[in-house]
MARFI-974198 format. One record per residue (C-alpha): residue in one letter; chain; y, x, z. Coordinates in nm, 4 decimals. Example, Ala and Ser with C-alpha at 12.3 -4.5 7.8 and 13.67 -1.06 7.14 Angstrom:
<recs>
<rec><balum>a</balum><nuro>A</nuro><y>-0.4500</y><x>1.2300</x><z>0.7800</z></rec>
<rec><balum>s</balum><nuro>A</nuro><y>-0.1060</y><x>1.3670</x><z>0.7140</z></rec>
</recs>
This chain:
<recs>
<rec><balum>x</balum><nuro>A</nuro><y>0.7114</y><x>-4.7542</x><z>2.0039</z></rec>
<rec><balum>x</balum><nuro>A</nuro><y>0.4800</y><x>-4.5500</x><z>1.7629</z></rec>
<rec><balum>x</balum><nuro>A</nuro><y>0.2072</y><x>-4.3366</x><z>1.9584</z></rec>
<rec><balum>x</balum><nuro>A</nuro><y>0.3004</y><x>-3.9619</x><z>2.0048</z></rec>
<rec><balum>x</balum><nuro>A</nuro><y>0.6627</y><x>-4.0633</x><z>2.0222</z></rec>
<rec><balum>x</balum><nuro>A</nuro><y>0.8439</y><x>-4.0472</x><z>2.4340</z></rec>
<rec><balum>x</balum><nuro>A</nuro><y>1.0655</y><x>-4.3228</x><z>2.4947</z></rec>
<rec><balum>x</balum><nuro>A</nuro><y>1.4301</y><x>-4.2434</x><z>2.5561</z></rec>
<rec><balum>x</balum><nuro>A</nuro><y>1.5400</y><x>-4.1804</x><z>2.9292</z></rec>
<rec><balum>x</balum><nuro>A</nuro><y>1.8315</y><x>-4.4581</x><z>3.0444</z></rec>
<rec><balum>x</balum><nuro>A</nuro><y>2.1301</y><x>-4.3106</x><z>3.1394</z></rec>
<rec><balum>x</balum><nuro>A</nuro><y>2.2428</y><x>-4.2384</x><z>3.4967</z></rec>
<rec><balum>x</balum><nuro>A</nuro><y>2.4643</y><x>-4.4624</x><z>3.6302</z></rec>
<rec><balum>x</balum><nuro>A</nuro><y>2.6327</y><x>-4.3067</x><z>3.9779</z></rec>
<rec><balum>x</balum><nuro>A</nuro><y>2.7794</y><x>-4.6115</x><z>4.2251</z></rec>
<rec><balum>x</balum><nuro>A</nuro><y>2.9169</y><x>-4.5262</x><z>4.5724</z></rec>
<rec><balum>x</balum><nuro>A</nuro><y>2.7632</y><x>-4.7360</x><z>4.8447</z></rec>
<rec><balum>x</balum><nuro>A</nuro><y>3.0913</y><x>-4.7918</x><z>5.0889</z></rec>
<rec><balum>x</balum><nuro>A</nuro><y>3.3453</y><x>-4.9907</x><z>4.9360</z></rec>
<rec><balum>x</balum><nuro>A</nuro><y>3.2048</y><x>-5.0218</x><z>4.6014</z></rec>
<rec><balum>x</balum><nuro>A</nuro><y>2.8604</y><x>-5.1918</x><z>4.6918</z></rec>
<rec><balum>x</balum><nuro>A</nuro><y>2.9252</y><x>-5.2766</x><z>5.0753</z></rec>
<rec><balum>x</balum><nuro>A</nuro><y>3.2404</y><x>-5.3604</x><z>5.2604</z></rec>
<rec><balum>x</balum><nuro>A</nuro><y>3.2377</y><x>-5.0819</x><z>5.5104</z></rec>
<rec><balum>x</balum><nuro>A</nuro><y>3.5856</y><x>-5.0229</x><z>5.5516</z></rec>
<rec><balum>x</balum><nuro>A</nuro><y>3.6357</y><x>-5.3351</x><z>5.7163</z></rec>
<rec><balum>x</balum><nuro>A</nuro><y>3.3476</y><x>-5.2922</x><z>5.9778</z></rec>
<rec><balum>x</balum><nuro>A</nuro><y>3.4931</y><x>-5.0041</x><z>6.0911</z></rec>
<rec><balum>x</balum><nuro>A</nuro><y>3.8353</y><x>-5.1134</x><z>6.1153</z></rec>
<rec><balum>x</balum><nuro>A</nuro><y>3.7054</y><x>-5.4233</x><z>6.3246</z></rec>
<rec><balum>x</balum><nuro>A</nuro><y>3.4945</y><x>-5.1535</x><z>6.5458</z></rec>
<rec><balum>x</balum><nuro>A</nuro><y>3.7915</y><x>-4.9376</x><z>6.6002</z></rec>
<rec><balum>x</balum><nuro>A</nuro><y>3.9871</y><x>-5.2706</x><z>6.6819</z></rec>
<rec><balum>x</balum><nuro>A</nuro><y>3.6740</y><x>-5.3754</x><z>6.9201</z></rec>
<rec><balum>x</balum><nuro>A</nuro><y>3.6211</y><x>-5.0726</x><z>7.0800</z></rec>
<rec><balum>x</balum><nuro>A</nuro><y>3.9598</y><x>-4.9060</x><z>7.1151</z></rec>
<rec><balum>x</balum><nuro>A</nuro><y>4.1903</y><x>-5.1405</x><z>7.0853</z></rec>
<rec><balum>x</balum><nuro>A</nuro><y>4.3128</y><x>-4.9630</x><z>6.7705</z></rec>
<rec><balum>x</balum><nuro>A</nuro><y>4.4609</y><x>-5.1869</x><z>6.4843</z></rec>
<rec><balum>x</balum><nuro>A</nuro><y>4.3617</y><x>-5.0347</x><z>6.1245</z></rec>
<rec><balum>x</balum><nuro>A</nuro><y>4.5475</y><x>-5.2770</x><z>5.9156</z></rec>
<rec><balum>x</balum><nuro>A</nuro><y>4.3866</y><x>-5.2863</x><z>5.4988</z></rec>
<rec><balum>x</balum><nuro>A</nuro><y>4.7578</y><x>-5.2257</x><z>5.3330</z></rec>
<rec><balum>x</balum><nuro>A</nuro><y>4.8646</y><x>-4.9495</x><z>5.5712</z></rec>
<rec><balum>x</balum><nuro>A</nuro><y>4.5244</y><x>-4.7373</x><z>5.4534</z></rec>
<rec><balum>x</balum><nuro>A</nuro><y>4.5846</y><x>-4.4535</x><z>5.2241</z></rec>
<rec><balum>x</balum><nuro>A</nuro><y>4.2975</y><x>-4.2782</x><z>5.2866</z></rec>
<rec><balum>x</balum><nuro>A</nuro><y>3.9351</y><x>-4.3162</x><z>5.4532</z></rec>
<rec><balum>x</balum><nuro>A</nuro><y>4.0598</y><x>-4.0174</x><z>5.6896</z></rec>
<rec><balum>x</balum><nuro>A</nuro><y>4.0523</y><x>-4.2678</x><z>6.0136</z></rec>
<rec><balum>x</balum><nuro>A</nuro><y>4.2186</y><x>-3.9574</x><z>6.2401</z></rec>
<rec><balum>x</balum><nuro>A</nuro><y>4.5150</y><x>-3.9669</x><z>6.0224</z></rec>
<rec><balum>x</balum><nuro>A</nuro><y>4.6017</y><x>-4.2937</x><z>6.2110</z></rec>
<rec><balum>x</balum><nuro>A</nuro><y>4.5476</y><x>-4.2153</x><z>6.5314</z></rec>
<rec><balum>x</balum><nuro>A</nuro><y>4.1676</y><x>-4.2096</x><z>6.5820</z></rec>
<rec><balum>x</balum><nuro>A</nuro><y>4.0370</y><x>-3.9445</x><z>6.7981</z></rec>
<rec><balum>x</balum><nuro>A</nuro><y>3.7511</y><x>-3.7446</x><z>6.6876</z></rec>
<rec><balum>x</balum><nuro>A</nuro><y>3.5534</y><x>-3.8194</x><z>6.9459</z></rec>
<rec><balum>x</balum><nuro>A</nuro><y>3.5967</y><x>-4.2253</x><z>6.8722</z></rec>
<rec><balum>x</balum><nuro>A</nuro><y>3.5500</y><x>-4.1613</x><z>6.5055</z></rec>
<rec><balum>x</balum><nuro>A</nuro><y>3.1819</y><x>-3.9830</x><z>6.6329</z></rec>
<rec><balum>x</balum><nuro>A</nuro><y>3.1105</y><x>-4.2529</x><z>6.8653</z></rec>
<rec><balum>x</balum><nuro>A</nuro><y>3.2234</y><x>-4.5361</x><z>6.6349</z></rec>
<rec><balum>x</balum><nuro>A</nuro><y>3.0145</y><x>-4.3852</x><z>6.3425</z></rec>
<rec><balum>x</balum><nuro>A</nuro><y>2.7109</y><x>-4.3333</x><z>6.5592</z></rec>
<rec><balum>x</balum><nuro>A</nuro><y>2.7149</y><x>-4.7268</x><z>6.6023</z></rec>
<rec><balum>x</balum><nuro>A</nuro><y>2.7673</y><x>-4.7668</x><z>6.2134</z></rec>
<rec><balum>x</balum><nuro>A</nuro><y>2.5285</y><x>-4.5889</x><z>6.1000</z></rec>
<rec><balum>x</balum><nuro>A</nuro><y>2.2689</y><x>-4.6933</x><z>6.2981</z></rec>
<rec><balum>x</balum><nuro>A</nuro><y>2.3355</y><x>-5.0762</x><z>6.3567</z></rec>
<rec><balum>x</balum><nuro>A</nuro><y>2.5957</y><x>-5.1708</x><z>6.2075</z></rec>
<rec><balum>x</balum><nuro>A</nuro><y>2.5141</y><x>-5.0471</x><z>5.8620</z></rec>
<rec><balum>x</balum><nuro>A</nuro><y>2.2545</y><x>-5.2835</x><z>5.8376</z></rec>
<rec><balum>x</balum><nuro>A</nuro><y>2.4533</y><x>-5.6001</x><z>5.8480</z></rec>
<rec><balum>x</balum><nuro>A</nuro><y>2.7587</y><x>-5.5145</x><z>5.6027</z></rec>
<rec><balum>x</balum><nuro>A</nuro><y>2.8872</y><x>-5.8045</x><z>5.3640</z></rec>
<rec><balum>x</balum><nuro>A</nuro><y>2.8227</y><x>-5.6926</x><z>4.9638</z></rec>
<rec><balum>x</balum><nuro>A</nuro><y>3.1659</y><x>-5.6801</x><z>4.7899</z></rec>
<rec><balum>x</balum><nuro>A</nuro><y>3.2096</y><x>-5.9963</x><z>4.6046</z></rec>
<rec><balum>x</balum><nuro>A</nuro><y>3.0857</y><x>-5.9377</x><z>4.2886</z></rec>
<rec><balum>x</balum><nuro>A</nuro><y>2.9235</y><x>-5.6253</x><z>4.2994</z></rec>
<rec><balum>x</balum><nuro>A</nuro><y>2.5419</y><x>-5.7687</x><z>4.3363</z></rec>
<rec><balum>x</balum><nuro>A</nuro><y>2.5834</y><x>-5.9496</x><z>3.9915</z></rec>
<rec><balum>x</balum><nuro>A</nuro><y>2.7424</y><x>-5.6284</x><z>3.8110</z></rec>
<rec><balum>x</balum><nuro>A</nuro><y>2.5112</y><x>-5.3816</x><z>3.9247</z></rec>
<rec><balum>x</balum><nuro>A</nuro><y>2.2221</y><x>-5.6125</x><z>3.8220</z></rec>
<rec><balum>x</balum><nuro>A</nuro><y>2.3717</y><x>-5.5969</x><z>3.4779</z></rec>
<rec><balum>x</balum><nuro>A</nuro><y>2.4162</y><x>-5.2705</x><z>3.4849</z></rec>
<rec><balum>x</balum><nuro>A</nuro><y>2.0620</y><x>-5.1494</x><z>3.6098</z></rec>
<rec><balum>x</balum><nuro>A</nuro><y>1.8964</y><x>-5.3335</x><z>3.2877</z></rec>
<rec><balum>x</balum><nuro>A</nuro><y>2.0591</y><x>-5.0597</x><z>3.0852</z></rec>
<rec><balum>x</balum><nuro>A</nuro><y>2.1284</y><x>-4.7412</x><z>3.3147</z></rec>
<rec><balum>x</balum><nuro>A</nuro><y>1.9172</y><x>-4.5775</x><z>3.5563</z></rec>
<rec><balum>x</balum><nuro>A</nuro><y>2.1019</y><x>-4.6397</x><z>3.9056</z></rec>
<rec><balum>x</balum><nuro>A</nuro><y>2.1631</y><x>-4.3569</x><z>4.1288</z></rec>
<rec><balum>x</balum><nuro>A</nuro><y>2.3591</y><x>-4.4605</x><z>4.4556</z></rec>
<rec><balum>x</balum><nuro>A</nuro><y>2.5401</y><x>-4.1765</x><z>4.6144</z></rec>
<rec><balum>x</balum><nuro>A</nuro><y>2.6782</y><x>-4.2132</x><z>4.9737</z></rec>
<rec><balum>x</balum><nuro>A</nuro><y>2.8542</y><x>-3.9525</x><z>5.2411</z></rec>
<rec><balum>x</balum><nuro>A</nuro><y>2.7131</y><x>-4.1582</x><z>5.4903</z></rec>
<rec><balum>x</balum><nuro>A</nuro><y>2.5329</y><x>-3.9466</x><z>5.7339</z></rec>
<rec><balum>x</balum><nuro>A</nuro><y>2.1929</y><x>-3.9552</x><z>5.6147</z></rec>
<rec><balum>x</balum><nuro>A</nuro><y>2.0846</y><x>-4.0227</x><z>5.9806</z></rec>
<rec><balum>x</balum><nuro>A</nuro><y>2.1952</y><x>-4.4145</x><z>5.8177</z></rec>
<rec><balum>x</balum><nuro>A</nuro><y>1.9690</y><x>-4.3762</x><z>5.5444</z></rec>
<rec><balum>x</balum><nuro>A</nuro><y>1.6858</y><x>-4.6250</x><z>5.7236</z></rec>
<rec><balum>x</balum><nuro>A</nuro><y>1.9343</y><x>-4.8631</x><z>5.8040</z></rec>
<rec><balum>x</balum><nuro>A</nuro><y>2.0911</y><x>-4.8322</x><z>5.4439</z></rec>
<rec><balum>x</balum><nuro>A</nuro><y>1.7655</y><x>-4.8518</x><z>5.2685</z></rec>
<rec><balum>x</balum><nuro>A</nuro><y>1.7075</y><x>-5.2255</x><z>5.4511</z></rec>
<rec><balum>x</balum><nuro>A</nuro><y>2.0520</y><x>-5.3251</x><z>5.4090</z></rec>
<rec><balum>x</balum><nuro>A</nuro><y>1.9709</y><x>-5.2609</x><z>5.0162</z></rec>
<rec><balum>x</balum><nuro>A</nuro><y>1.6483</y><x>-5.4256</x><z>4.9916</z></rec>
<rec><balum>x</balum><nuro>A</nuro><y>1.8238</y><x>-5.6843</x><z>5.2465</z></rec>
<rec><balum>x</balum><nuro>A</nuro><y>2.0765</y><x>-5.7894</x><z>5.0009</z></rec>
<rec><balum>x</balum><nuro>A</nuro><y>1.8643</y><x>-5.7478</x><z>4.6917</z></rec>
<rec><balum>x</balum><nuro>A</nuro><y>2.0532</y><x>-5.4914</x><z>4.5576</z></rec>
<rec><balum>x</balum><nuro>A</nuro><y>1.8722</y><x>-5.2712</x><z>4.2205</z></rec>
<rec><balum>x</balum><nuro>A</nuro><y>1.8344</y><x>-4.8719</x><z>4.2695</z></rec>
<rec><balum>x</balum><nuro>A</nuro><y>1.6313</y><x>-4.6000</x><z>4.1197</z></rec>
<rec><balum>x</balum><nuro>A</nuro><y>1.8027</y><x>-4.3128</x><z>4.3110</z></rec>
<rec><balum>x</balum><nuro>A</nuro><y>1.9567</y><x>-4.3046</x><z>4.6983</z></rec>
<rec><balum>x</balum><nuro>A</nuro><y>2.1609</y><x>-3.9631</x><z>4.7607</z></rec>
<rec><balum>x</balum><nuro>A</nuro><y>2.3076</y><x>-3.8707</x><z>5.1144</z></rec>
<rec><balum>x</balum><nuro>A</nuro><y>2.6172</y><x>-3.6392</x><z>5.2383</z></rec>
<rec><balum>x</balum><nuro>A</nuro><y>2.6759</y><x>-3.3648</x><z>5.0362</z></rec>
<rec><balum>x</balum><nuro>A</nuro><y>2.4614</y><x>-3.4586</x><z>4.7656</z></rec>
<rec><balum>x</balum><nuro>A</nuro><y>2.6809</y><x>-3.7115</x><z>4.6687</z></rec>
<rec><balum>x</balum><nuro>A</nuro><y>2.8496</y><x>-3.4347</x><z>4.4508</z></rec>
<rec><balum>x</balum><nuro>A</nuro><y>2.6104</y><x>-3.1902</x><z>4.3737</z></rec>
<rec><balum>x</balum><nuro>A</nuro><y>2.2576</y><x>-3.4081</x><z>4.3892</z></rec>
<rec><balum>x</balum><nuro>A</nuro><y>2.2342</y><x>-3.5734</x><z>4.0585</z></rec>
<rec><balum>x</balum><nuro>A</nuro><y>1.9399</y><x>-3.4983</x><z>3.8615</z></rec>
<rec><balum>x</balum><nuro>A</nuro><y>2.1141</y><x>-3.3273</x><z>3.5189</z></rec>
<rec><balum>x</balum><nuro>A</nuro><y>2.3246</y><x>-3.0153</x><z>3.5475</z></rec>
<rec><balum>x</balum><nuro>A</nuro><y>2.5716</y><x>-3.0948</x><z>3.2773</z></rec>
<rec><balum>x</balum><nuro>A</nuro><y>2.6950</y><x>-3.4486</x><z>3.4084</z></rec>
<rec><balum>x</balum><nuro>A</nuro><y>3.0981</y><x>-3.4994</x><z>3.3240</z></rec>
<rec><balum>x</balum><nuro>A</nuro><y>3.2599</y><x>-3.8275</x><z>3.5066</z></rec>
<rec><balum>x</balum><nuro>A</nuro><y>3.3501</y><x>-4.0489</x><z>3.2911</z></rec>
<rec><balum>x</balum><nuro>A</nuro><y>3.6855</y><x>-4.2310</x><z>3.2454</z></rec>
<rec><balum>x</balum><nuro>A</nuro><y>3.7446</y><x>-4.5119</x><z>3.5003</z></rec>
<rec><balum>x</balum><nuro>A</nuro><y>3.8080</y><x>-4.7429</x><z>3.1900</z></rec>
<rec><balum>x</balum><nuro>A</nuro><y>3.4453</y><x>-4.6936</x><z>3.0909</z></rec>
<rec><balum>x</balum><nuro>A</nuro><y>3.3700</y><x>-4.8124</x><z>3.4593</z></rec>
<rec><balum>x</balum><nuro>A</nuro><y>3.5429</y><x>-5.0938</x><z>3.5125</z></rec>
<rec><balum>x</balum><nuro>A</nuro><y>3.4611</y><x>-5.1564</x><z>3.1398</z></rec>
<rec><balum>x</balum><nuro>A</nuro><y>3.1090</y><x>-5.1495</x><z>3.2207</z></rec>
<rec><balum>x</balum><nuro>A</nuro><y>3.1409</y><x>-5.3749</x><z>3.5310</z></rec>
<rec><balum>x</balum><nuro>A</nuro><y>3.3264</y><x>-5.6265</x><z>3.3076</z></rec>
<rec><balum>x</balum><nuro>A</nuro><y>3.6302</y><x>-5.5970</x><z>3.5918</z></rec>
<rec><balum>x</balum><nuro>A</nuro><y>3.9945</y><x>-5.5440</x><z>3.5449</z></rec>
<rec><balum>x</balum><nuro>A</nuro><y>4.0583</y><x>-5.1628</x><z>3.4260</z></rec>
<rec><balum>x</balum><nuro>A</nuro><y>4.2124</y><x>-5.0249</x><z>3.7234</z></rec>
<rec><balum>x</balum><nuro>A</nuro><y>4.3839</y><x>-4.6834</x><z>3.7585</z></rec>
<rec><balum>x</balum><nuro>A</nuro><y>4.2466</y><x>-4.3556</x><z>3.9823</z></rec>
<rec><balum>x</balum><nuro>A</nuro><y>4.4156</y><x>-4.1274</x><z>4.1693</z></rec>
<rec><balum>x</balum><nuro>A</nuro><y>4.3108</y><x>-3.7880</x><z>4.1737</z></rec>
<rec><balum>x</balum><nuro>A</nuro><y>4.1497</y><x>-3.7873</x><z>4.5055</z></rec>
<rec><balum>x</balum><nuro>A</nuro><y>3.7636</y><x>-3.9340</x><z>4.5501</z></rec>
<rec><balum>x</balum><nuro>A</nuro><y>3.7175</y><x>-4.2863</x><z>4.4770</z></rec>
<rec><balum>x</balum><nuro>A</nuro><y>3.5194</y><x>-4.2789</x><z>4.8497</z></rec>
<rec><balum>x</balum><nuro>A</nuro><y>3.8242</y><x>-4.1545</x><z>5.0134</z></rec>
<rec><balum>x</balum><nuro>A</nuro><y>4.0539</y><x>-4.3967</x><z>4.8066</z></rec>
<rec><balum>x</balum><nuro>A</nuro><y>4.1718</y><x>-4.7731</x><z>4.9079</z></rec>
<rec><balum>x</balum><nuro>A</nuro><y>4.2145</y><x>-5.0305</x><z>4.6539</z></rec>
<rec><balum>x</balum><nuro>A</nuro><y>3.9501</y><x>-4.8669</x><z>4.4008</z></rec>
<rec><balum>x</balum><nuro>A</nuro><y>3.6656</y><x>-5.0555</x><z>4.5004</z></rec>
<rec><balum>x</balum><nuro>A</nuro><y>3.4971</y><x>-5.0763</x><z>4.1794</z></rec>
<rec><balum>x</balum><nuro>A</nuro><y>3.5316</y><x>-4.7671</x><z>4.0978</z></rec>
<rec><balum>x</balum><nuro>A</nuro><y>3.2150</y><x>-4.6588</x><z>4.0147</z></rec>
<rec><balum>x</balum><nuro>A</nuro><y>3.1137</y><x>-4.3085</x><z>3.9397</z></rec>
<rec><balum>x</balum><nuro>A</nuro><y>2.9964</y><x>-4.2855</x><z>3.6175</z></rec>
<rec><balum>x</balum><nuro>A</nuro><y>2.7790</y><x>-3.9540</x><z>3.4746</z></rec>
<rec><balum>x</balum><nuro>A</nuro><y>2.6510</y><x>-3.9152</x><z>3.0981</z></rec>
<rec><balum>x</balum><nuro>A</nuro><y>2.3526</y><x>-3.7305</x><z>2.9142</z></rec>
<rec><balum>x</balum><nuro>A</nuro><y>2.5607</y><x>-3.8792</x><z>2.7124</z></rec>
<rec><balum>x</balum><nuro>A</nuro><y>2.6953</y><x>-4.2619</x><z>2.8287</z></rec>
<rec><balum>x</balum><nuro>A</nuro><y>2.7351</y><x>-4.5346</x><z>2.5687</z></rec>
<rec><balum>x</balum><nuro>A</nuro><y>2.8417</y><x>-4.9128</x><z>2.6279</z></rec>
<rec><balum>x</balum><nuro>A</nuro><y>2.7728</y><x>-4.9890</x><z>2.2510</z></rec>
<rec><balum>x</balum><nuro>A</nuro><y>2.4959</y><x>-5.2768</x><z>2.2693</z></rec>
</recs>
């Protein structure tokens, strides 16, 4: 690079932690199954609204009080997902957005550095959607997603990819602007 000249910022990459990077869905099935007796079976799940099958609030409070302070550490890393986000953080700057409570953000931040996984940015709760660092940033097209992860181009519903089933590699993708041209 000649002197005087700044070098050009990566991209920002967003990736959801539950369901994209971790397998959190089927923790907390197997807690509501533990502690309630309540089977959550995979294929039946529409949604990530657990009440809408029969979960009380007060056993989706006390169930997510155990997540996100224990049981967040131990999650299994979607197969996959620790080999594509490698290749993605050589070429975009990785920003992880989660709606986990961010009273889970100790136990996240060892469960990342636990499984080895690369970040620049960690955003909690409500800054999932309103938290990343440019003010103009459009989503991209899942294509350009999956494309990017080398998976299987997958289609999205309208609704959130964290509140959607079956899109697990989905990934959230935000451009100032976003190329995959090498």
């Amino acid at each position: 690079m000649r002197p005087g000249m700044r070098r050009r910022a990566r991209p920002i990459l967003g990736v959801d932690i539950d369901n994209v990077l971790a397998q959190s869905d089927a923790c907390l099935r197997a807690m509501f199954q533990e502690l309630y007796g309540i089977t959550l079976e995979e294929q039946q799940m529409t949604r990530y609204d657990y009440m809408t099958y029969g979960v009380t609030e007060e056993q989706l409070v006390q169930v997510f009080r155990v997540f996100n302070v224990r049981k967040c550490r131990t999650l299994k890393v979607v197969p996959g997902a620790k080999a594509a986000l490698a290749r993605l953080a050589r070429r975009y700057e990785i920003c992880l957005v989660t709606s986990r409570n961010p009273e889970s953000k100790a136990g996240t931040e060892y469960w990342l550095r636990a499984k080895g996984l690369p970040y620049d940015q960690l955003h909690f709760n409500d800054d999932k959607h309103t938290s990343m660092p440019t003010a103009s940033l459009r989503p991209a097209p899942p294509s350009i997603c999956s494309h990017a992860l080398g998976m299987p181009r997958r289609s999205r519903t309208p609704t959130s990819a964290a509140s959607t089933p079956g899109t697990r590699f989905w990934i959230t993708c935000y451009s100032a602007p976003l190329s995959l041209r090498a």
